[in-house]
C-alpha positions as CSV (number, residue, x, y, z in Angstrom):
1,X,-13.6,210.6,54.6
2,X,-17.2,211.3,55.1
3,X,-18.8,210.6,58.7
4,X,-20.6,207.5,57.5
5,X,-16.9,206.2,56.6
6,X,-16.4,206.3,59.9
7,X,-18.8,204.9,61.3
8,X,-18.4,202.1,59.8
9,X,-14.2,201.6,60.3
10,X,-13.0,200.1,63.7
11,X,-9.4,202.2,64.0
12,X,-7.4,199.1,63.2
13,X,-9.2,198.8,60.0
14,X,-8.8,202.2,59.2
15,X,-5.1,201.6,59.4
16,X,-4.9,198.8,57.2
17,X,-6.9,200.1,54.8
18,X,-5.5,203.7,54.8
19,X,-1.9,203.4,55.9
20,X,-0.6,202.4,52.9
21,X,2.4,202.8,50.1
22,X,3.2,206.5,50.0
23,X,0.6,207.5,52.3
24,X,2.1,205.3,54.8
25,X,6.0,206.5,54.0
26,X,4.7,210.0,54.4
27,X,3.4,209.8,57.7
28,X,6.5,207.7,59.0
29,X,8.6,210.6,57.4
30,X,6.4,213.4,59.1
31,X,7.3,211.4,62.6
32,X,10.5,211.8,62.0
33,X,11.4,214.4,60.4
34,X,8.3,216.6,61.9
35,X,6.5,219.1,62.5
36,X,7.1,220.7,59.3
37,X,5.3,222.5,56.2
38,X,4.5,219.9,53.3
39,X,7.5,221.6,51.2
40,X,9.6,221.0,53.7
41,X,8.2,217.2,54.1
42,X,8.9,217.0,50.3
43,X,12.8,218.2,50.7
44,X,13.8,215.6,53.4
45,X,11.9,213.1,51.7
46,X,13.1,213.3,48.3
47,X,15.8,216.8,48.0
48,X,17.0,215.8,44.7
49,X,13.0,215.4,43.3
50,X,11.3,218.5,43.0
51,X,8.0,217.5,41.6
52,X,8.0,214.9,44.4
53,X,5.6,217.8,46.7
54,X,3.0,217.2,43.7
55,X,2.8,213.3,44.9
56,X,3.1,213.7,48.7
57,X,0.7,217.3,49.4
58,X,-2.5,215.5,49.0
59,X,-1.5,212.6,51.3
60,X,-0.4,214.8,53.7
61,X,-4.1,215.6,53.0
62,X,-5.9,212.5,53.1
63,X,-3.5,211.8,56.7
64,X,-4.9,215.0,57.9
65,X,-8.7,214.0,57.2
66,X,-8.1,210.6,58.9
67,X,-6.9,212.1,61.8
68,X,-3.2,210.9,61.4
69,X,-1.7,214.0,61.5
70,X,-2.7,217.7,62.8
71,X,-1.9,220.9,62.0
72,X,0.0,222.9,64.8
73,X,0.2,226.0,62.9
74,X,0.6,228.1,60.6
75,X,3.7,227.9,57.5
76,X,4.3,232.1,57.8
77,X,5.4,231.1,61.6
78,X,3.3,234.5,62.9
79,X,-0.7,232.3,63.5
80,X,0.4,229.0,65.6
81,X,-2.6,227.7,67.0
82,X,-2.8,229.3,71.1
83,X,-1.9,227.2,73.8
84,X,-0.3,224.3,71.6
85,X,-3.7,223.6,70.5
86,X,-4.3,221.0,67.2
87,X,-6.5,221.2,64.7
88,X,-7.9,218.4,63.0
89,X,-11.1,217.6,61.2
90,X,-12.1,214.6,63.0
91,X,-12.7,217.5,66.0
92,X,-15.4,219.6,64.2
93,X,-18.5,218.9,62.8
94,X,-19.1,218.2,59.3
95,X,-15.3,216.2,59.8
96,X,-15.7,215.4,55.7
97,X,-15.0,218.7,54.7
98,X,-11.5,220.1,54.5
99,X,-11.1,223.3,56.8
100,X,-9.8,226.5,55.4
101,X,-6.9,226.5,57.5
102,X,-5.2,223.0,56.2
103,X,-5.0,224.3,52.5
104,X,-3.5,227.7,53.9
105,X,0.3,226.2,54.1
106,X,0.2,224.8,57.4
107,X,2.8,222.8,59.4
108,X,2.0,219.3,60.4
109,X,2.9,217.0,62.7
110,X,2.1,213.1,63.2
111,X,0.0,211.8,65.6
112,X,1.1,209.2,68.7
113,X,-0.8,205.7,68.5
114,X,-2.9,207.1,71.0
115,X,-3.9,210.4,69.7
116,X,-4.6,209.1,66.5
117,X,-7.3,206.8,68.1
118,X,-8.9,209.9,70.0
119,X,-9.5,211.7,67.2
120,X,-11.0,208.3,65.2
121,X,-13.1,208.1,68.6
122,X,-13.9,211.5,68.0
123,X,-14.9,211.5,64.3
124,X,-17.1,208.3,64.9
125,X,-19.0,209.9,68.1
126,X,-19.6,212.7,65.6
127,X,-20.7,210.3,62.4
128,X,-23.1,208.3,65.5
129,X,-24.4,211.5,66.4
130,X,-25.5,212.8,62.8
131,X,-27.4,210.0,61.8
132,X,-29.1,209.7,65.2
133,X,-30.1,213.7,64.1
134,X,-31.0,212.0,60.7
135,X,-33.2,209.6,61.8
136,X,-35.4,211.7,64.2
């Protein structure tokens, strides 16, 4: 999502509109069955579909951009994140771009209600704050 989109959501929006089908089984999954690399997502979810990690990676993804889920670490087990520190777009600025460590095999974990809505908080103070530096 780009800043603007977030600007414009209210969170309960966000999760209707967003939280859907399989991006809404995946992230019910990940609370369950979490944290875990997107492979090993795709093997509890569906062990006797291989091709199912080509369907659920980018909505693992999209859940990541939305501020759904963070990443906790890395998938080699050797660069977790210090201090069980998250990552997540929605804290950094330019939130719309994807950040080199969630395509680097990550493990992922879902978000509580109430994180989740920090980090849309987050993301719209951010979205505010770029086109109050747009408009000057």
């Amino acid at each position: 999502m780009k800043p603007v989109d977030f600007r414009n959501e209210t969170f309960a929006s966000l999760k209707a509109k967003y939280l859907v089908d399989l991006r809404l089984e995946v992230l019910e999954a990940l609370k369950v069955h979490g944290p875990c690399t997107t492979k090993e997502l795709a093997v509890k979810m569906r062990p006797n579909n291989p091709l199912f990690l080509v369907d659920m990676r980018p909505r693992v993804t999209e859940l990541y951009q939305l501020g759904f889920v963070v990443l906790v670490g890395k998938a080699d087990g050797r660069s977790e994140l210090a201090d069980g520190r998250v990552e997540s777009p929605a804290l950094t600025p330019n939130s719309h771009l994807p950040t080199p460590a969630a395509s680097a095999g990550g493990v992922y974990r879902a978000c509580s209600d109430f994180e989740a809505r920090g980090l849309f908080a987050a993301a719209k103070a951010n979205a505010l704050r770029e086109q109050k530096l747009l408009n000057l």
